[in-house]
VEXROLO-574823 format. One record per residue (C-alpha): residue in one letter; x, y, z. Coordinates in nm, 3 decimals. Example, Ala and Ser with C-alpha at 12.3 -4.5 7.8 and 13.67 -1.06 7.14 Angstrom:
BEGIN
   r        px        py        pz
   A     1.230    -0.450     0.780
   S     1.367    -0.106     0.714
//
This chain:
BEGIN
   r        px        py        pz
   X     0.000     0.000     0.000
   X     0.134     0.349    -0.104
   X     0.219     0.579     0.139
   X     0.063     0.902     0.138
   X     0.373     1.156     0.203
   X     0.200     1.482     0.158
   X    -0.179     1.639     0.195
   X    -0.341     1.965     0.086
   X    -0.447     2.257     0.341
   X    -0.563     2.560     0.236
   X    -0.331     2.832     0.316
   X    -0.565     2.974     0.581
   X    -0.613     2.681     0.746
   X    -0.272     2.573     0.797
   X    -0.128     2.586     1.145
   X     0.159     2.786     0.992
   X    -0.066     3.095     0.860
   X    -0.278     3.085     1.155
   X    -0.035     3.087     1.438
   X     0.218     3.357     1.258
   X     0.075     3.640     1.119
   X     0.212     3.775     0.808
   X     0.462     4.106     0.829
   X     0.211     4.211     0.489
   X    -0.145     4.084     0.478
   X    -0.262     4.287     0.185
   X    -0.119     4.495    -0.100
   X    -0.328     4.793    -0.285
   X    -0.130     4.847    -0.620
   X    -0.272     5.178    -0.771
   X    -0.174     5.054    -1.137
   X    -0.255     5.405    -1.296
   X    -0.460     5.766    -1.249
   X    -0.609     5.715    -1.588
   X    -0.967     5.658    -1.649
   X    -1.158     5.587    -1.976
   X    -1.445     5.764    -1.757
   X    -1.428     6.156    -1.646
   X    -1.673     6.098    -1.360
   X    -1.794     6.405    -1.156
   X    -1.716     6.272    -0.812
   X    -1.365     6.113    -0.864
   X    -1.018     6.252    -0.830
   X    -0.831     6.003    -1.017
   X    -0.939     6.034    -1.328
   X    -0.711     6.172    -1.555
   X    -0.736     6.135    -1.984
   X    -0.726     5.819    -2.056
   X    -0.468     5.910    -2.362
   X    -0.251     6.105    -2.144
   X     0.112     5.989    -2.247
   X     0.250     6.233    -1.991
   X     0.077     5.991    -1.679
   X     0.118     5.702    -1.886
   X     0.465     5.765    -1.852
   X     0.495     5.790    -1.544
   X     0.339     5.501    -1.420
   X     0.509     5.209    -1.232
   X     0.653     4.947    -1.524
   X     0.549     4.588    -1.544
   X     0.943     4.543    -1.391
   X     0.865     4.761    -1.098
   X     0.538     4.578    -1.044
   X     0.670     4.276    -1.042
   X     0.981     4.356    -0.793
   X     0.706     4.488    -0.573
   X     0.454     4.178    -0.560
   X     0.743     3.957    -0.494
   X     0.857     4.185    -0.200
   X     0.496     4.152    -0.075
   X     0.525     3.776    -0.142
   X     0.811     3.742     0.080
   X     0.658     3.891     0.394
   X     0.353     3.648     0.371
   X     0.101     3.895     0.165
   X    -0.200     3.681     0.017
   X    -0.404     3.950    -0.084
   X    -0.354     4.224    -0.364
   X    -0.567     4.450    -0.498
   X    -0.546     4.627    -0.866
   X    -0.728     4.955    -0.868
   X    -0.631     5.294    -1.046
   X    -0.805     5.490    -1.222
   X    -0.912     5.209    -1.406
   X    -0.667     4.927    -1.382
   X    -0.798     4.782    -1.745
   X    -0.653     5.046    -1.935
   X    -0.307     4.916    -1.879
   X    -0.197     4.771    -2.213
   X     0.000     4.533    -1.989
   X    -0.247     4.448    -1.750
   X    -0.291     4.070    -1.804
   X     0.095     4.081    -1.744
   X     0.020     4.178    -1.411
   X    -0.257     3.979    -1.342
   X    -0.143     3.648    -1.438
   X     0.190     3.725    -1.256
   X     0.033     3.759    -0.941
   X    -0.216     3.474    -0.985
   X     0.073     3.268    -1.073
   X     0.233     3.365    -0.766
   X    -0.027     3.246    -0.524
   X    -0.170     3.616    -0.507
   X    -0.575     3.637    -0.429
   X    -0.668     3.884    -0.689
   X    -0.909     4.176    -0.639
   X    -0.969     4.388    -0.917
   X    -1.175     4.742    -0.887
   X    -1.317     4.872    -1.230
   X    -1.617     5.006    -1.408
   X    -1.601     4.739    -1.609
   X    -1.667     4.937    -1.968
   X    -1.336     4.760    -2.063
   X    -1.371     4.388    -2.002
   X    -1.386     4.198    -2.322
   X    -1.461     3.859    -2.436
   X    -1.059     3.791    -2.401
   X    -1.053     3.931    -2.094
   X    -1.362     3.783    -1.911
   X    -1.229     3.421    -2.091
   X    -0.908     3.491    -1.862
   X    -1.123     3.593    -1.562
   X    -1.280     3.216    -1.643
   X    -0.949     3.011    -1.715
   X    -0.754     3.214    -1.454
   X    -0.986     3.315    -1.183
   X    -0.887     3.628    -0.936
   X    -0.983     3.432    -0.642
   X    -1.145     3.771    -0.506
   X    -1.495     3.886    -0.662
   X    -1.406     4.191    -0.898
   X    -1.581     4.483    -0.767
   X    -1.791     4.676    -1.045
   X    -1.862     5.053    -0.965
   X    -2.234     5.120    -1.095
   X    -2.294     5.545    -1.173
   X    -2.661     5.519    -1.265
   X    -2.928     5.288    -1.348
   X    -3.029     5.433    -1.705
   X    -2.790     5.572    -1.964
   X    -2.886     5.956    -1.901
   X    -2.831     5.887    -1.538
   X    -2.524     5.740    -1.588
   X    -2.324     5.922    -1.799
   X    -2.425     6.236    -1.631
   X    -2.177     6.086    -1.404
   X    -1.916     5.964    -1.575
   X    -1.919     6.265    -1.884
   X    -1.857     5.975    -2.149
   X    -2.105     5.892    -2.405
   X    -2.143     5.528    -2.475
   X    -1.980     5.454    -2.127
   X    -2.334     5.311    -2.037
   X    -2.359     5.058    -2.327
   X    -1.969     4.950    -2.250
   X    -2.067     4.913    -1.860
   X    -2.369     4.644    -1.993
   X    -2.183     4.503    -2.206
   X    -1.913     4.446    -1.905
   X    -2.127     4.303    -1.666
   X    -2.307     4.082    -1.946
   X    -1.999     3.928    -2.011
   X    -1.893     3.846    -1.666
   X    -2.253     3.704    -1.632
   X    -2.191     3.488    -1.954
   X    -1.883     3.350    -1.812
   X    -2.014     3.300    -1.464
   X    -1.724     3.511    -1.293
   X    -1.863     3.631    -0.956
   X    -1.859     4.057    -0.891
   X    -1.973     4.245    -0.662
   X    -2.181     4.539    -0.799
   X    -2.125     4.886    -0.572
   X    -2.327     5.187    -0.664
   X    -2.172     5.529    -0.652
   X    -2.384     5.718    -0.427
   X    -2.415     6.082    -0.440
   X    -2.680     6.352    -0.325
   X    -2.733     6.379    -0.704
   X    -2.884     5.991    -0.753
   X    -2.971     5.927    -0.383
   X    -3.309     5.838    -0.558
   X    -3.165     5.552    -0.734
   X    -3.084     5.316    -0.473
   X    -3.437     5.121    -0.481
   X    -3.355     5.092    -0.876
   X    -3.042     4.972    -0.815
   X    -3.175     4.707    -0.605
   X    -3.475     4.593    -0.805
   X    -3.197     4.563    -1.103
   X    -2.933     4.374    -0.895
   X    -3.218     4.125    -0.781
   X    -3.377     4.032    -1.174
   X    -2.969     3.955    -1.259
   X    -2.909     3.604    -1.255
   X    -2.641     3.484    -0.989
   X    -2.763     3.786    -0.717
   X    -2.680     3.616    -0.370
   X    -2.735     3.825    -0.112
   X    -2.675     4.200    -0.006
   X    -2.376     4.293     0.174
   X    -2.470     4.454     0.548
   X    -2.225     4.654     0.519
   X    -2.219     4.840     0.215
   X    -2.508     4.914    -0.046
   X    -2.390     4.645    -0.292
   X    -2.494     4.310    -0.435
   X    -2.280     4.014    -0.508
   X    -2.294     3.829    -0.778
   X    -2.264     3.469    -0.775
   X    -2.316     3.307    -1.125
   X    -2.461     2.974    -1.129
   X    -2.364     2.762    -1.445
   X    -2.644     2.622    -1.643
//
């Protein structure tokens, strides 16, 4: 009879995580100040097309130096915010670096730039953490009153369609302001006809999203 020399334990239940705690639990990379939105409440939201920022923005290199620093001190957790973290032209780079280094992924976007490549990665690869999907208004005039983009609606469907169609969980968090107050019972009456809605979060006006395969 074979001897069994080695079993599997989830890194948070192991004896080892849960009796030292790690020097780093969890890493917030701000991966750029670019946004394809220009919304009225934010304050990092510069042109998307700014080569100026662009340049000045950590490399892939520098990332990469830094998630192995956090790696070393016994950091689990990232998260990949910005601006929005999609405009990166090297952003799978990044993403499938830290997933292939053990990283729990959480990714913070509007989601107006998730295509079917990238939502297929989301599915082959997944972050491990439910991406977290800011929602500016609950019609298209609502909505891009906020963000200032035309079309920015139709891209945010189309976002959170595809993460449906490739059952990738997300957590959906609206942007409240004194200016849409009103749309919170909308918001909710959406979030619960989606397929996958779970539950509402206690502590936050948001809805995760748990698709269910069919």
């Amino acid at each position: 009879m074979e001897k069994e020399y080695f079993t599997k334990v989830p890194i948070h239940q192991s004896p080892v995580w849960t009796s030292i705690k790690p020097e780093l639990a969890h890493l917030d990379i701000e991966l750029t100040e670019r946004c394809n939105n220009n919304c009225t409440h934010c304050y990092v939201n510069l042109p998307a097309t700014d080569s100026k920022v662009r340049g000045t923005e950590l490399t892939f290199a520098e990332i990469r130096n830094i998630l192995a620093q956090a790696s070393s001190l016994g950091c689990l957790d990232i998260c990949l915010t910005g601006g929005e973290p999609l405009l990166r032209d090297d952003f799978e780079d990044i993403y499938l670096f830290a997933r292939k280094n053990g990283f729990r992924v959480l990714i913070v976007t509007n989601a107006t730039l998730i295509t079917p490549r990238l939502a297929e990665l989301f599915r082959r690869v997944p972050p491990l953490q439910k991406i977290s999907v800011s929602v500016y208004g609950m019609d298209c005039d609502a909505y891009e009153s906020r963000t200032r983009v035309k079309g920015s609606f139709k891209a945010f469907e189309r976002g959170i369609q595809l993460l449906l169609d490739h059952q990738i969980p997300f957590i959906a968090r609206p942007a409240m302001h004194p200016i849409n107050a009103d749309e919170l019972r909308a918001f909710e009456s959406w979030a619960k006809k989606s397929p996958g809605w779970t539950r509402r979060s206690h502590r936050l006006p948001c809805f995760i999203c748990v698709p269910v395969t069919q």
